[in-house]
N, C-alpha and C positions, 0 to 999 in steps of 0.2 A: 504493500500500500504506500510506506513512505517513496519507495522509489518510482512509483506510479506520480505519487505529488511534484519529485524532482521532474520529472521527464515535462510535466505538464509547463517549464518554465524552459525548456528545451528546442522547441516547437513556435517558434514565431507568434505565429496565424493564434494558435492556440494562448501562449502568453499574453498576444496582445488581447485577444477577447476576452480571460481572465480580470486582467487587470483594468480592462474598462468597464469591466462589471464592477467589482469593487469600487472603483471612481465614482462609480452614478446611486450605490447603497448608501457610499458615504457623504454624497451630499444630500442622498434623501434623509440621511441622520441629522445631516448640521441642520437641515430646513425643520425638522421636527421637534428643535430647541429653540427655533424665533418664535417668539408671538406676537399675536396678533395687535398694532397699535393702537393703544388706547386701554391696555388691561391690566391693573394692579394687579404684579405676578404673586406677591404678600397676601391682599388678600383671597385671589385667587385659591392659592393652597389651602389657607384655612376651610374656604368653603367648599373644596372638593373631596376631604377630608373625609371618613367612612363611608368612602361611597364603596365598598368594597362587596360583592355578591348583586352590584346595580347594574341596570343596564350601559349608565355611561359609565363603567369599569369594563364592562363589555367589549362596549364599542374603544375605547384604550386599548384592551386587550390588540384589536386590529390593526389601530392605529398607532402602533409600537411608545403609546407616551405621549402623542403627540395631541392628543382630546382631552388629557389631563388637564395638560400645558393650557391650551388654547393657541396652538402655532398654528403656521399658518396652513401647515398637515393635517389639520384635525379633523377631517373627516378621513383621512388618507382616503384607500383605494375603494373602499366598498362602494360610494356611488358608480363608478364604474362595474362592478361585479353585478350590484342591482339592475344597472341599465344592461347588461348581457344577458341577464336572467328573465328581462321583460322582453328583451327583443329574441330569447331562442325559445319564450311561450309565445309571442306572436307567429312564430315561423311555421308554427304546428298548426294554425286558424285563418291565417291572412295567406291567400294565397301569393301575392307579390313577391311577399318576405321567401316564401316555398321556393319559387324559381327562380329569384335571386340564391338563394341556397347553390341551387342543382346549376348553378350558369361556372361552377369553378370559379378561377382565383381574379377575376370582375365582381360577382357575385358579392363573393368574400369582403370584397375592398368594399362595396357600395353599403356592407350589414355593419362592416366596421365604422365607416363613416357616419352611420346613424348611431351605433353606441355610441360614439365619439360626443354625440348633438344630446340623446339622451343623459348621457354621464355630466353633461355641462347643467341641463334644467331640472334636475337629480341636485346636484350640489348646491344650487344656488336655492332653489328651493329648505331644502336642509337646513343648508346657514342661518336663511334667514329665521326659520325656527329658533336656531340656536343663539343666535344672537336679540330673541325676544325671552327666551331664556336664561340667560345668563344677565340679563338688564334688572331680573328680580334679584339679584343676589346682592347684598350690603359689602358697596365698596369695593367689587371688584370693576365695573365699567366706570375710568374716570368722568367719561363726558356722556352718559348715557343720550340720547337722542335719535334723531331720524339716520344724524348723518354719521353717526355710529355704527348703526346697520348696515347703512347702502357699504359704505366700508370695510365689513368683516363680510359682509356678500361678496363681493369683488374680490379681497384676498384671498378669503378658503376656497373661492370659488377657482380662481387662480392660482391657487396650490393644488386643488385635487388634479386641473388639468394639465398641470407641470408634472405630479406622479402618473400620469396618465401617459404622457410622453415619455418620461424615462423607464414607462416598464417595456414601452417598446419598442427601445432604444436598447436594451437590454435584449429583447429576444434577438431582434434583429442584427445587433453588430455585437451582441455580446454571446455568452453560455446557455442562450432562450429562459424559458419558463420566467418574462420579465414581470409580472403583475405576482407571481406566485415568491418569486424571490424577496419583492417586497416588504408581503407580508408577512416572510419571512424573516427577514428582518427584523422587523419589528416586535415578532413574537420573542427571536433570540438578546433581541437589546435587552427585554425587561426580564430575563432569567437572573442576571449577577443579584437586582436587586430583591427578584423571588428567594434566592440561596441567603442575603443577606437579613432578610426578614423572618428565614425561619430560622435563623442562627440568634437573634435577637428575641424571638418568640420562648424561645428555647431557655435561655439566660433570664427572662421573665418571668420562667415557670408557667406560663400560657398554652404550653404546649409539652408532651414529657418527650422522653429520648425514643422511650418504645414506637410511637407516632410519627417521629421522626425518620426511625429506622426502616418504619414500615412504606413510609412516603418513598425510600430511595427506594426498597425494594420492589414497590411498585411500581416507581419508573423506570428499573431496567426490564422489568418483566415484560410491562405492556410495550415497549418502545422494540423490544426482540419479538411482539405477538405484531405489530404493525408491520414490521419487517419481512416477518412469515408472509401474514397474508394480502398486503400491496404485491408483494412477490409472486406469491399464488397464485397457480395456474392449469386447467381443463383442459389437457389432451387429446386434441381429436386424430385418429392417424387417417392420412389423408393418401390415396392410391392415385398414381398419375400411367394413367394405359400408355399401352406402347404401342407405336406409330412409325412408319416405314420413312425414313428421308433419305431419296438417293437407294446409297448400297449399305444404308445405318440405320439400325433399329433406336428411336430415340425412345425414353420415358420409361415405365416401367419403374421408378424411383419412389420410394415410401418414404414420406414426409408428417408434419403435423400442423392443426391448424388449433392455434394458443389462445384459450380462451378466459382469460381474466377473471381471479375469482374479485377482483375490487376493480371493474375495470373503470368504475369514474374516477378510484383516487381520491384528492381533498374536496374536488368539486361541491359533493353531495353537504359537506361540513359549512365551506363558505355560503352555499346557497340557502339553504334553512336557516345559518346565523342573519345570513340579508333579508329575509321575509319575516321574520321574528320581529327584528331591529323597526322595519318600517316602522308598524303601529307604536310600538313602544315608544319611539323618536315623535311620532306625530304626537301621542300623549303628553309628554313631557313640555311642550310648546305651552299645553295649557296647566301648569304644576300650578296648585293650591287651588283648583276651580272642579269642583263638583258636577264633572256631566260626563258622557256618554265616551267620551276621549279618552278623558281619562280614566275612567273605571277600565275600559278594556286596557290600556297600560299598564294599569297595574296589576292587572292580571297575565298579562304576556309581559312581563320583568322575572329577571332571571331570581329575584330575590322576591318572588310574589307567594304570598300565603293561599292563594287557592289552588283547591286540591278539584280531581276527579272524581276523590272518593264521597266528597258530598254531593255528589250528582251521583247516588249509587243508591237504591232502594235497601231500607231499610232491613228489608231481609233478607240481604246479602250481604252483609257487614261481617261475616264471622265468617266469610270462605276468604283463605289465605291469598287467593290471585287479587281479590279485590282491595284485602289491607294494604298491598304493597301499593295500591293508588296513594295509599295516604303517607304515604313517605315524600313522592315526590310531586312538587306544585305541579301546576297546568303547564308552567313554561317549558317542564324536560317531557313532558309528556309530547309535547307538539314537537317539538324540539327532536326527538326520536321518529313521530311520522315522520316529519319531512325528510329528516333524512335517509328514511328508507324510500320514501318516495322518487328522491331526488337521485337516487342509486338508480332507479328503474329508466324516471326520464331522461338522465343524464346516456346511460349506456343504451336507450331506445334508440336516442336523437343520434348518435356517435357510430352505431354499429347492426347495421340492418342484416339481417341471418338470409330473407332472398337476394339482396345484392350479392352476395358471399357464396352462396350456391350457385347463383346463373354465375357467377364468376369461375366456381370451380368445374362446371357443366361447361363454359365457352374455352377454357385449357385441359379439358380431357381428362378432368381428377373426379374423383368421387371417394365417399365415405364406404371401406367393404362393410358388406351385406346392408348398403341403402341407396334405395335408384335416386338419382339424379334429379334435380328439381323440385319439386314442394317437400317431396319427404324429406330431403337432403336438409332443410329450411327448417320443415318441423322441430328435426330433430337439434337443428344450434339452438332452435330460441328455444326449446324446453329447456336443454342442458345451462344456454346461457341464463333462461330465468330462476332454476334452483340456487346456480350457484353466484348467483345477485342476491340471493336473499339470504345465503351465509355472510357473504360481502357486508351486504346493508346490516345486518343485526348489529356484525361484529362493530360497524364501525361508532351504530348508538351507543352500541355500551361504553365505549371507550368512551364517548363525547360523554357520558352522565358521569366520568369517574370523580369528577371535582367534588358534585353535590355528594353521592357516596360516599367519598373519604370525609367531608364536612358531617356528614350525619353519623357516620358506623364509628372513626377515629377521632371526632372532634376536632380536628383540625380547619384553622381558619379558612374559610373561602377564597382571599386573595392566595394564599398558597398553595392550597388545592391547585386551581383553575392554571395559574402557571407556568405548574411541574406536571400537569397532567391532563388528560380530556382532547378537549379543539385544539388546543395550541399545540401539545405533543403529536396529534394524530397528519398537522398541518408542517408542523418544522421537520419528521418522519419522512413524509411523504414527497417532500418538494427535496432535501435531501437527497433523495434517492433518485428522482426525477433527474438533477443537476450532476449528479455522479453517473449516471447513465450517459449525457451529453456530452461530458467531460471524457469518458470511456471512449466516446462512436470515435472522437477525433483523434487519440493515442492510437485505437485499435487501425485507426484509417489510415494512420500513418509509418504503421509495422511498431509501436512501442508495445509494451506489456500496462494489461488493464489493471483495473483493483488490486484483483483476484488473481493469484496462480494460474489458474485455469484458463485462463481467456478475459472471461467478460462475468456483469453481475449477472448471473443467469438465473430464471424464474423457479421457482418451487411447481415441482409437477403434483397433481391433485387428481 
């Protein structure tokens, strides 16, 4: 591995795209300690102060720091994740969007350039929430007013779409995965001060050692089960018939066609945290007012007291599937659909099982003992839907582990959420993604990958 790292400094092409990735994190760092003009950073602090298990710890969480702050990052990327997520459920209804899809890399450019327009009235919209928000708070807007607003509209607005460009400045001239690296980022910034908090937690007697030992051991376990199963992978053997060319018998070669036990990856995690967030952000616009907004707010916040299990009749209170409602509010409960949901639409949108058959049907290959064409189809999307739904399970549970270790070990929320859950399943995932990319260009160019063996190669299933 370390000599894999030398090599990747070896390689021109390669070193220079490295290091221009770095260059564009690290100014998305420095931009995620300005803030916004006009903001007592003193009081500020005080009043962001146990916001810890809330949705704007949440939205922090994403924005590596930078929502704390109130920089000029502080929405970071998620308006744009939202605007992807409205425009690839339009694609599936609006026909336009559909054959844009299917026109190739025009298509492509024309859907981009509408997230692009999306992600712009996405943030600005946002801001100005937030900055109607933050105008109730004692002594952190010096000059509160209209023209306070239109200004912290313009800036974040003009930050998200500054992160907006450097993530695909990053894919493009750097290591890819530019939006994903981001957020990565930012997830890894705020680890020293997770580590430093529970070391302080700890010293306070707030927390004992056993809890603490269990929290590591937790985190190497699940970060080796993430590993496993983003790797994981559904073996089809694939038969390619032989065929006369000239005075050569070609074909005849047994192959496989690799089918991903997680094949959306972090996708399904960012996109249920972005549909979550909406309402809860819209709520919060209207904090200390009594109506319809905000009730549902505070019920879709990640720190919200209502449960499923008072929406359960009364006599079924004592069967054990239904108690474990009452452990966790409404928000991990929704929180777990979506992201199995988003496991299904994410790998529906991405990987069509008749394109994949008339594909192996128009080169000569077939699945032995299944004919060619709808059977052939059947049989991916069955195989591909079972093992989407070990995929999807696997990846809720992980996402609930924060509130878990909060409730079973006591350990504080901001610590949990962290060292474990969305953010490890997300810093995991994109890891592995970037070390994959990092590999294609070694292996491209005759150096040795990771791994002894070649390459990171998938877990077969």
């Amino acid at each position: 591995m370390f000599k894999a790292l030398a090599n990747i400094f070896n390689i021109p092409d390669l070193r220079k795209r490295v290091l221009y990735t770095l260059f564009l994190l690290a100014v998305f760092r420095i931009g995620a300690h300005i803030p916004v003009p006009g903001i007592n950073t003193h009081a500020l602090t005080a009043a962001t102060a146990g916001q810890a298990g809330t949705l704007f710890a949440f939205i922090d969480m994403f924005s590596g720091g930078a929502f704390k702050q109130l920089s000029i990052f502080a929405l970071g990327i998620m308006p744009y994740i939202s605007a992807s997520i409205i425009l690839q459920l339009l694609t599936v209804v609006v026909p336009y969007l559909e054959r844009l899809q299917k026109e190739g890399e025009a298509g492509r450019k024309k859907i981009v350039q509408y997230t692009r327009y999306g992600t712009v009235l996405l943030t600005a919209f946002q801001a100005w929430g937030l900055s109607v928000m933050i105008r109730g708070w004692e002594g952190v807007v010096i000059n509160p007013g209209i023209k306070f607003q239109l200004m912290m509209v313009l800036t974040v607005t003009a930050g998200t779409a500054f992160l907006m460009w450097l993530g695909e400045q990053i894919t493009e001239k750097g290591i890819g995965n530019g939006i994903s690296l981001i957020i990565f980022a930012g997830i890894v910034a705020r680890m020293p001060d997770a580590i430093r908090n529970t070391i302080q937690e700890i010293k306070l007697g707030q927390m004992n050692i056993f809890s603490a030992i269990m929290l590591v051991v937790m985190f190497l376990v699940v970060s080796a089960a993430i590993i496993v199963m983003t790797q994981g992978q559904r073996r089809l053997t694939i038969q390619h018939a032989q065929r006369v060319v000239g005075r050569r018998i070609m074909g005849g070669t047994t192959t496989y066609l690799p089918l991903r036990l997680n094949h959306a990856g972090v996708i399904p995690i960012i996109f249920a945290s972005s549909i979550l967030m909406f309402p809860a952000t819209i709520a919060s616009f209207f904090s200390g007012q009594e109506g319809l907004f905000y009730k549902i707010g505070q019920m879709l916040s990640p720190s919200s007291s209502y449960s499923l299990y008072y929406f359960i009749p009364v006599r079924f209170e004592n069967i054990p599937l239904f108690y474990i409602l009452k452990i966790f509010n409404l928000y991990t409960v929704l929180y777990v659909l979506l992201i199995i949901f988003f496991c299904y639409f994410y790998t529906a949108v991405t990987f069509n099982p008749v394109d994949t058959a008339d594909n192996l049907k128009k080169y000569g290959a077939f699945i032995p003992g299944v004919r060619p064409g709808k059977s052939t189809s059947d049989l991916i999307d069955r195989i591909l839907t079972r093992i989407t739904l070990a995929g999807a399970v696997f990846l809720a549970l992980v996402a609930i582990i924060p509130e878990t270790v909060n409730i079973l070990l006591d350990v504080p929320y901001s610590i949990a959420s962290n060292l474990g859950g969305t953010g490890l399943i997300i810093v995991v995932g994109v890891a592995l993604d970037t070390m994959k990319q990092i590999e294609s260009h070694l292996l491209m160019r005759h150096y040795d990958g990771f791994l002894k063996k070649g390459k990171l190669k998938a877990r077969s299933w």
